[in-house]
N, C-alpha and C positions, 0 to 999 in steps of 0.2 A: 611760445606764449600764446594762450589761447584769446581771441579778441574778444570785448566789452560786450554782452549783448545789449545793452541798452546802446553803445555808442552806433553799431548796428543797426538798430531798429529807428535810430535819430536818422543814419544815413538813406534808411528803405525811404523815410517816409516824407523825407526831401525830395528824393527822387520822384516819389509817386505824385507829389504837389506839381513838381516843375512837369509831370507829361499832363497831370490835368489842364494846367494853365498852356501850354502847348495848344492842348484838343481845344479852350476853350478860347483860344486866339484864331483857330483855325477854322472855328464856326462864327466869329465877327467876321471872317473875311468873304466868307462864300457860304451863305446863309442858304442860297437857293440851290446849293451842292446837296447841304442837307434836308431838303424838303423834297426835291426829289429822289433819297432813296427807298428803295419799295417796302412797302408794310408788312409786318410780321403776320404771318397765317393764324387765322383767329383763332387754333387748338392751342397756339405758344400762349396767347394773350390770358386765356382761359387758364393754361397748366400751373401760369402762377399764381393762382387761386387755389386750385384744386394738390397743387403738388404737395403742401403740409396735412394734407385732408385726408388722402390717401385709406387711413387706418380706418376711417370712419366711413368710407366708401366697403372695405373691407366685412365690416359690418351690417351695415346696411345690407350687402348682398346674400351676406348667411342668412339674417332676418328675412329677409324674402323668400329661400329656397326654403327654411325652414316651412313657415308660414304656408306656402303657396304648396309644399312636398306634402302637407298632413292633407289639406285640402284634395287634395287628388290621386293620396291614399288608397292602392286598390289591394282589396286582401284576396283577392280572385286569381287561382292562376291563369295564368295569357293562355290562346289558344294555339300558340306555334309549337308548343309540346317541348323545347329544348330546355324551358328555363324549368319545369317538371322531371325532365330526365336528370339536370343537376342535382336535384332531391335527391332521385331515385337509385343515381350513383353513388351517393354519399354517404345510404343509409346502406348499400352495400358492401362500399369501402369499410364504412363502420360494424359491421357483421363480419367483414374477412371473408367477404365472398368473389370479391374481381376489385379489381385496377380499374378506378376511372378510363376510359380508354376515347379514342377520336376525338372528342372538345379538350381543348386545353384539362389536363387533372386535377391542376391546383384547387381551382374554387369546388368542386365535391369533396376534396376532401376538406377544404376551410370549413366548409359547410356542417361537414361531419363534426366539428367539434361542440357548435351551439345543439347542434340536432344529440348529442350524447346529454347535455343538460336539460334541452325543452323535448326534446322528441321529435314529430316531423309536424312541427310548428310555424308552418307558412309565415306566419304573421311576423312570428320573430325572422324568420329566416329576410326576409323584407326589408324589416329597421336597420337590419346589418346591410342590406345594399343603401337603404336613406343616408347612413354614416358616410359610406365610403364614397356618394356624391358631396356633402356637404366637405370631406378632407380634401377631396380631388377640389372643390373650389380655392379651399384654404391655401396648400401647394400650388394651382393655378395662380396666384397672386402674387404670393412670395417671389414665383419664377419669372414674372413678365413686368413688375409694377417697375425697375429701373431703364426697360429695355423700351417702351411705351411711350408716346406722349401721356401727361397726366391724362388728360381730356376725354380721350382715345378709346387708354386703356380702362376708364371710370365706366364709360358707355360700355365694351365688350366683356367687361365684370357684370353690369346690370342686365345685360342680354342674354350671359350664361345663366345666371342668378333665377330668372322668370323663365327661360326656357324651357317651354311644352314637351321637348323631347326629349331633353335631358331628364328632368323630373318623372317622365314615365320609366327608367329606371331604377329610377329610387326608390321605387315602392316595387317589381320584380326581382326571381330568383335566375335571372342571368349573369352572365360574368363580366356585361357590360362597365359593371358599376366597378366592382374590384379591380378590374384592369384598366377603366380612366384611374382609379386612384396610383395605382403602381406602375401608371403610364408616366404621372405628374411626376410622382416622386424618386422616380429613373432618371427625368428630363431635370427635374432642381436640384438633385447630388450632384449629376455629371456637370453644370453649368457651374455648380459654384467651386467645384474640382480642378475644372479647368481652370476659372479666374481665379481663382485664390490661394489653388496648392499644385502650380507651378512650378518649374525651376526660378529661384530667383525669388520665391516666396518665403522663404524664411522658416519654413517645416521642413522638422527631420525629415530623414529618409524612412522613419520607421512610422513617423506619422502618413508621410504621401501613401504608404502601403496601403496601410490600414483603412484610407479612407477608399482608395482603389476597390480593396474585398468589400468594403460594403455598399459599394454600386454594385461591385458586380453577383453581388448575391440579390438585392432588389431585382436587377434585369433578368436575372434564373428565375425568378418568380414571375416576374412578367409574361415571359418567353414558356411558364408551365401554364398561366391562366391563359390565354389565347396566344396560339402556334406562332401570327403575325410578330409576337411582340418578339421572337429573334431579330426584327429588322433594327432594334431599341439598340443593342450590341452593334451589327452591323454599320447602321448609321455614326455610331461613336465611336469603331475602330476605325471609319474611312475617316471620318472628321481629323481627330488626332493627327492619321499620318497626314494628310492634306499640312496638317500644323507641324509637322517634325516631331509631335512629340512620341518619340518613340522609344522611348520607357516608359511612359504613361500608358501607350497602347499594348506593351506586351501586360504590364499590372494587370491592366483590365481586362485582357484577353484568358489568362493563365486564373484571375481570381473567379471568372465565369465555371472555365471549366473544373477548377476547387470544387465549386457545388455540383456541377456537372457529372461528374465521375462517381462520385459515393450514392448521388440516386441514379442510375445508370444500373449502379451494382447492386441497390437498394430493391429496384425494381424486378431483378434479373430474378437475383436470388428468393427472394420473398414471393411472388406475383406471377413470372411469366412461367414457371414450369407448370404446363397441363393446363394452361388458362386460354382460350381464345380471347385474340386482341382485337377482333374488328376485322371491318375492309380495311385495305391498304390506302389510306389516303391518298396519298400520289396518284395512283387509278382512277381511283373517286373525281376529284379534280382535272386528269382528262380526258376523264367522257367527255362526250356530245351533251349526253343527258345525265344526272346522277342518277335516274329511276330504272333509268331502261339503258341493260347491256346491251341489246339489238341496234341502236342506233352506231353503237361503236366509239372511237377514240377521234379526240381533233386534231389534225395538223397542223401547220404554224398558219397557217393562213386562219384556222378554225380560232387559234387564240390568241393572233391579231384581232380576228375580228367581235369576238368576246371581251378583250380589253378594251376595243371602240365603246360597244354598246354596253358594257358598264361603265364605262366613267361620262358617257351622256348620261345615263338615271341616275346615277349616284348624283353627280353633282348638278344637272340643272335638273334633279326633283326631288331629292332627299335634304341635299344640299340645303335647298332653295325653302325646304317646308321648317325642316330648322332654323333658317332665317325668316320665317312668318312671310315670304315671298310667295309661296305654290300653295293652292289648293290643296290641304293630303288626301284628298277622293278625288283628286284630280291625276292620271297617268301620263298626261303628257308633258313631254323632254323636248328639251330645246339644244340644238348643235350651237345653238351664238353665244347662248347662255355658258355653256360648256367651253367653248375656245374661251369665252371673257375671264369667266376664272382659271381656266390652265395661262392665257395669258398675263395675265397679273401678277399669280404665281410666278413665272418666269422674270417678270421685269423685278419682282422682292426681291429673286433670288439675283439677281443681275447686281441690284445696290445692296445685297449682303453681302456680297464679294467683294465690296468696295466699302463697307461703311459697317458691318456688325458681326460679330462672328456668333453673336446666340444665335438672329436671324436668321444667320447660314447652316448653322447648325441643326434650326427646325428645319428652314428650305430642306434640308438631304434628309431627315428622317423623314419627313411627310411624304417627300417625291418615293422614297424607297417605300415605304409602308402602304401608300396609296395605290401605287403604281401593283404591288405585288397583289393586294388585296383586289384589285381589277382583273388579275391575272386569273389569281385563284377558284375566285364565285362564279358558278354556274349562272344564268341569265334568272333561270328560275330562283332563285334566291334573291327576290328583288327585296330587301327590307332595309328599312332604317337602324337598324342594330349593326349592319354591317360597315356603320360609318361614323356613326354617334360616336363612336373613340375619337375619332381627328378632327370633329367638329371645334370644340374651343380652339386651339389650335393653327386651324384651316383659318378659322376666322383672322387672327390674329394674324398672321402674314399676308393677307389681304389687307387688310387694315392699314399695316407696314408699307405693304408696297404700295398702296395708292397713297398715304404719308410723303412717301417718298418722292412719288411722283409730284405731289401739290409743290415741292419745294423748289420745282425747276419754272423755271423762266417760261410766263405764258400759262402757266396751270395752276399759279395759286388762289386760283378763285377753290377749288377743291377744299380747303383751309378753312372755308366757310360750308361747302356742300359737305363734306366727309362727316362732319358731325350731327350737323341735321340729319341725314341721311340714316345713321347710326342712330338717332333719338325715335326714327322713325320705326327703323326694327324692333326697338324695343319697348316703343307701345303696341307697335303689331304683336309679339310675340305674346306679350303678359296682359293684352287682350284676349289672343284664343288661350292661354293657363288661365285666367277668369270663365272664361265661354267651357271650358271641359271641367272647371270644376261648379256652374252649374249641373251637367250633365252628371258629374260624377257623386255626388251629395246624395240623391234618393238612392242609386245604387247601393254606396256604401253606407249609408246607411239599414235598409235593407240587409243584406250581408252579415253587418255587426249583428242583429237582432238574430241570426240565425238561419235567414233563407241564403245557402251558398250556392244557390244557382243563380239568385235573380241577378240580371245584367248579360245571361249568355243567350244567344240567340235559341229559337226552338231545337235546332236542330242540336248542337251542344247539350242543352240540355238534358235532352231525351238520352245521348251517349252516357253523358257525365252519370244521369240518376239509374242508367243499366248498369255501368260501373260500381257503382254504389251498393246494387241490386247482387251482384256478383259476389258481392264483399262478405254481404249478409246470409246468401242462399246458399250457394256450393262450399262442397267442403274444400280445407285449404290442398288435399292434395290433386284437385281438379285445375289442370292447367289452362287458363282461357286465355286465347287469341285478339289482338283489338288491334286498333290504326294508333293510337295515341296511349301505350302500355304506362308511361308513367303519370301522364295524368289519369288513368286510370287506380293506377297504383295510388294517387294520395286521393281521390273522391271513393277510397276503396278501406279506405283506414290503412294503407301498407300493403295489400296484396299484392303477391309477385304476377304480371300479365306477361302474356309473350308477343311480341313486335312484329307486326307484319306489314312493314314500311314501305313496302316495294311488289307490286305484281312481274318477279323474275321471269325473263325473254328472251330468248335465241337470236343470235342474225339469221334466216332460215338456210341461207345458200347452205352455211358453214356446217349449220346444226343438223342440215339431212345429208350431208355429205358423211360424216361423222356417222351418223347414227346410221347409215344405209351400210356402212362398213363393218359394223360391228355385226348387224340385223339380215345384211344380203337384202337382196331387193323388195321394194317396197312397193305399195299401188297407193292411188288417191283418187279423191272422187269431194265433190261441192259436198257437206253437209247439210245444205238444206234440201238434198234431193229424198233423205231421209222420209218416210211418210209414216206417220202415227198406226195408218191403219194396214201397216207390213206385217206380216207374221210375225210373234213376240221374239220365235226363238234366232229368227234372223233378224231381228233387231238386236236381239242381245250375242249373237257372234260376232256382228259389227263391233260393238262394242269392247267386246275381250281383243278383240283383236288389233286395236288399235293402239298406238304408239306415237301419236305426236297430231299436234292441229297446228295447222299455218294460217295464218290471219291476213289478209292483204283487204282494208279497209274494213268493211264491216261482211265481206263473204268470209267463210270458215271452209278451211279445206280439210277433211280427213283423213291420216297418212296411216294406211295400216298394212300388218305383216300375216300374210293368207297361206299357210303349210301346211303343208299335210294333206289328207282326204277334207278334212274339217275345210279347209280353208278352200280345197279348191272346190265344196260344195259352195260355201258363202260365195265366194269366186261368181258360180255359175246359175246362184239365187238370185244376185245382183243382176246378173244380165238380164234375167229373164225379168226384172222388174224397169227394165231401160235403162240401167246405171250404165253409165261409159267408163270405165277404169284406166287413167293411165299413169308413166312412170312420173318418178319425182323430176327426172330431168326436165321433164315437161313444164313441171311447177316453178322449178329454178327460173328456167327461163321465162318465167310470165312475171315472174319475181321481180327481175330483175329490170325487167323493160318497166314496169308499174310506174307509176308516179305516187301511187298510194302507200301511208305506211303499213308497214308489214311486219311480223313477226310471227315465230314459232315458239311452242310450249309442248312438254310434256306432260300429263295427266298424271300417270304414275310417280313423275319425280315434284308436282306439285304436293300430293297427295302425303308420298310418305316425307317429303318435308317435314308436314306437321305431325304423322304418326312418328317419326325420329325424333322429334323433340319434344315427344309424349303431349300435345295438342288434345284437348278434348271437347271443349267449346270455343266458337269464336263471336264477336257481337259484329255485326255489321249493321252502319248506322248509312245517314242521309247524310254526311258533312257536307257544305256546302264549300264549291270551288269557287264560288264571289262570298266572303263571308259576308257584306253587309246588304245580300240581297239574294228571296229567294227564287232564284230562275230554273231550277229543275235540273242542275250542273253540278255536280255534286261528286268528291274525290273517290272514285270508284276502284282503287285497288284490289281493293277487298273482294269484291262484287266480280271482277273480272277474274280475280285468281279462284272462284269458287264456282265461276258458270262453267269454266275449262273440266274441273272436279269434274262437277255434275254432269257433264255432257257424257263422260264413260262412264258415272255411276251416280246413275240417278236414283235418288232415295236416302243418299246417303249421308242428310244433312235433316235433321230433326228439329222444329221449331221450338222452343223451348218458352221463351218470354219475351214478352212487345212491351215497351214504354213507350206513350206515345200516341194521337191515332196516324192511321194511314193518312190520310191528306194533311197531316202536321209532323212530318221528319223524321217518322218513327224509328228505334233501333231494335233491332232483334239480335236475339241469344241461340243461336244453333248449338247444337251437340253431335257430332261428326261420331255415326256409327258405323265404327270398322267392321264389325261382325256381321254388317249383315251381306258384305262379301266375302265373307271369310278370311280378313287383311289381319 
């Protein structure tokens, strides 16, 4: 027979009477028991205010990114070129011409699908990354408002909301924005997967599946828009097993590769026969250098010490500018700076292991995701794009752990600092998003009315309106050459440009070893012993004759192959004008002893590089190596791979068109004529 509930609820509430009057005998006795025990930390005090409020907090911060997102609104493409090659991939993809290939695929082809209804409509392409900050906030909230103090997490809501750095995604065509969003909502399926469809939870088994496959198709998406986001998967198959649960982790391991497998095959069949896919990433990431083969591959020491000195910039100065902390024209990194936050980190993750398993859960993905992405970047790749993903995030386990900390004996004065502190960053932050949207008002302004240069420095300029120049003058089967092919391509209305990213470099030792083997022996001599006023036609045997320049700081050495009568007349022209001739061995070893960098190149294999890939104009501009100052330093690839040309065949680069004057950044238009060597 089942019992009364009322006679039950007579017996709770006897009970509950007799321990109040208990408690409240226990405080007539020893009054000064309770007066000395210690005070609640002033974020508890505050949460029970703030904790029904929440929604309205919620609010309030879309209204601000909203708000502050229009405001600072750039319809300009950036001048780092990758969120332009996203275009340029997409309207490929959408043509049937290549496979997004090296950046994450997904977001070109996402892109391809607005770009089929507007076209290559920047502006739109844009409001689609403003979206996908304003969801990533909305998902940010969802996932962290229980896990938080109210207080806490009210302040790291309003910080995200007004942040400068965030918001300058919202208005580019990078994959930043798409992959916070499908960072968030990787991070709020699996969190609410785990607490809620459980064993023990009360859902079929055909429901736990189902919700399994669509985490793990979200994390497939993740893991196509930027490469890092496999550590999403990663982080949440280690989690699991740490937890036993280990049917949850095959689900989600097997529902990954569900989608895994069909574009895999999707890709094979469709895309990879006869398509060139790129450099091999792997490669890529361990050079020395990404630009220059010649420097070579790093050892472990090489990417110990590349993960040192990335995770000092990243985080005491990228870190620190996304918290309104650093100067952003300011380059210098602090090692205290950098231990304070790895330490903090560490002590979070010490009291997640003890006190939260979301907390623990971010701890291992951030540590794996950050730690990799330290691994990965070349030094030269110093940018805030490369971290902007784990900034809400990062924040938010710092937050946590110093939370944590204020709670122990002796440190809760922090209860009071922690929030201050926090109110403070976020009028520093949504001060300088005030301060750049002065700045950025005449610009865009400007822009909307039609000038789509104004805001770029002279030197851009001059590139962008030769681009332009390009677009409208040569015919489209005229293939032109440039540093920056896709921004070219959309200040071009679409034209296809050819990439010349890289001025390609030998190690010399290797490279005359090599070539002295194929060639039989070889002679060298200083190129500047060259004298203008030499008989033409020995200047011009030197010339045919040659096969490779070695560079070992700013001398040029000339390595050439002398047979025949021809050559051993050149041979003995040379003497007679004091030339010293000796072997390459010679050169190795001067090489090698050097302190200076050094490098070799071939002439003829620069050359017909671009007659192979039917090359017929190239622009070479002034871009500046400090963009926001002009010092006379300026990224000279281009420059360098066309003096090597020219030094075997001169003449063979035709001026075509200047934008621009000369003492203002100008860029010019060459036209590379093969014929007049008979190539």
């Amino acid at each position: 027979m089942s019992p009364d509930p009322k006679k039950q609820k007579g017996k709770q509430t006897v009970h509950v009477q007799a321990r109040q009057n208990k408690a409240a005998s226990h405080v007539k006795q020893a009054p000064k028991k309770v007066l000395e025990q210690p005070k609640q930390p002033f974020w508890e005090k505050a949460d029970r205010y703030l904790a029904d409020r929440l929604n309205a907090v919620l609010w309030i911060s879309i209204a601000l990114t909203v708000l502050l997102g229009i405001f600072l609104f750039d319809v300009k493409i950036s001048t780092g070129g990758d969120d332009s090659h996203y275009v340029e991939m997409a309207n490929d993809f959408l043509k049937g011409r290549a496979f997004p290939s090296w950046h994450g695929p997904l977001y070109p082809i996402f892109l391809s699908l607005p770009m089929l209804i507007f076209g290559v409509n920047v502006i739109w392409l844009k409001i689609i990354s403003f979206l996908f900050i304003i969801a990533h906030l909305v998902l940010f909230f969802y996932t962290f408002r229980r896990h938080l103090s109210s207080t806490l997490f009210t302040m790291v809501m309003l910080i995200i909301a007004v942040n400068t750095s965030i918001l300058y995604f919202a208005s580019q065509t990078y994959s930043e924005a798409m992959f916070m969003f499908l960072q968030a909502l990787a991070v709020y399926l699996f969190l609410n997967i785990y607490l809620y469809a459980g064993p023990g939870s009360g859902i079929s088994l055909k429901e736990e599946i189902w919700q399994w496959v669509g985490l793990g198709f979200f994390v497939f998406l993740a893991s196509l828009t930027r490469n890092i986001g496999i550590v999403l998967l990663v982080a949440m198959l280690l989690f699991l097993l740490y937890e036993k649960r280990f049917r949850s982790a095959i689900f989600l391991a097997l529902s990954y590769v569900l989608f895994l497998l069909p574009f895999r095959l999707y890709k094979s069949l469709v895309w990879d026969a006869g398509v060139a896919q790129g450099p091999d990433q792997i490669s890529e990431i361990l050079r020395k250098h990404p630009y220059n083969n010649a420097m070579g591959t790093e050892d472990f020491a090489g990417m110990v010490d590349r993960f040192m000195l990335n995770a000092k910039s990243y985080l005491s100065r990228h870190f620190m500018i996304g918290m309104g902390l650093h100067d952003p024209a300011s380059t210098e990194k602090s090692w205290f700076v950098t231990i304070l936050i790895v330490l903090i980190s560490l002590i979070a993750l010490y009291f997640a292991f003890r006190r939260s398993k979301v907390m623990l859960f971010i701890g291992v993905y951030l540590a794996g995701s950050v730690s990799a992405t330290f691994i990965a970047l070349h030094q030269s790749w110093d940018q805030m794009r490369m971290v902007i993903i784990y900034f809400p995030m990062l924040l938010v386990i710092l937050v946590w752990g110093i939370q944590q900390i204020g709670l122990q004996k002796g440190m809760r004065f922090l209860g009071f600092v922690l929030p201050l502190f926090l109110a403070f960053i976020f009028f520093r932050t949504f001060g300088e998003s005030l301060e750049n949207i002065k700045a950025n008002q005449k610009v865009l302004s400007r822009n909307l009315k039609g000038n789509l240069y104004y805001g770029f420095t002279p030197d851009w300029q001059n590139y962008l309106k030769m681009s332009e120049w390009v677009g409208k003058n040569l015919p489209e089967n005229e293939l032109v050459a440039a540093r920056k092919p896709s921004m070219s391509y959309i200040y071009s209305k679409g034209r296809d440009f050819y990439g010349m990213y890289r001025f390609p470099t030998e190690v010399p030792e290797d490279f005359l070893k090599e070539l002295e083997g194929r060639t039989g022996d070889l002679m060298v001599f200083p190129n500047r012993l060259i004298a203008g006023s030499w008989p033409a036609n020995l200047q011009w045997a030197i010339k045919r004759t040659n096969v490779a320049y070695v560079a070992e700081g700013s001398e040029i050495y000339g390595v050439y192959k002398f047979a025949g009568q021809e050559g051993n007349e050149t041979v003995h022209a040379l003497n007679q004008q004091g030339v010293h001739l000796f072997k390459t061995d010679s050169l190795i070893n001067r090489i090698q002893r050097s302190a200076q960098s050094c490098f070799a190149v071939s002439p003829d294999t620069l050359l017909n590089n671009l007659r192979r890939n039917n090359v017929n104009y190239i622009i070479v501009a002034n871009l500046r190596a400090n963009p926001n100052m002009k010092t006379g330093n300026i990224i000279n690839n281009i420059q360098r791979y066309l003096y090597f040309v020219e030094l075997k065949y001169p003449g063979i680069l035709k001026l075509v068109h200047q934008v621009g004057e000369n003492d203002d950044e100008p860029a010019w238009l060459y036209q590379i004529n093969y014929n007049l060597y008979r190539l």
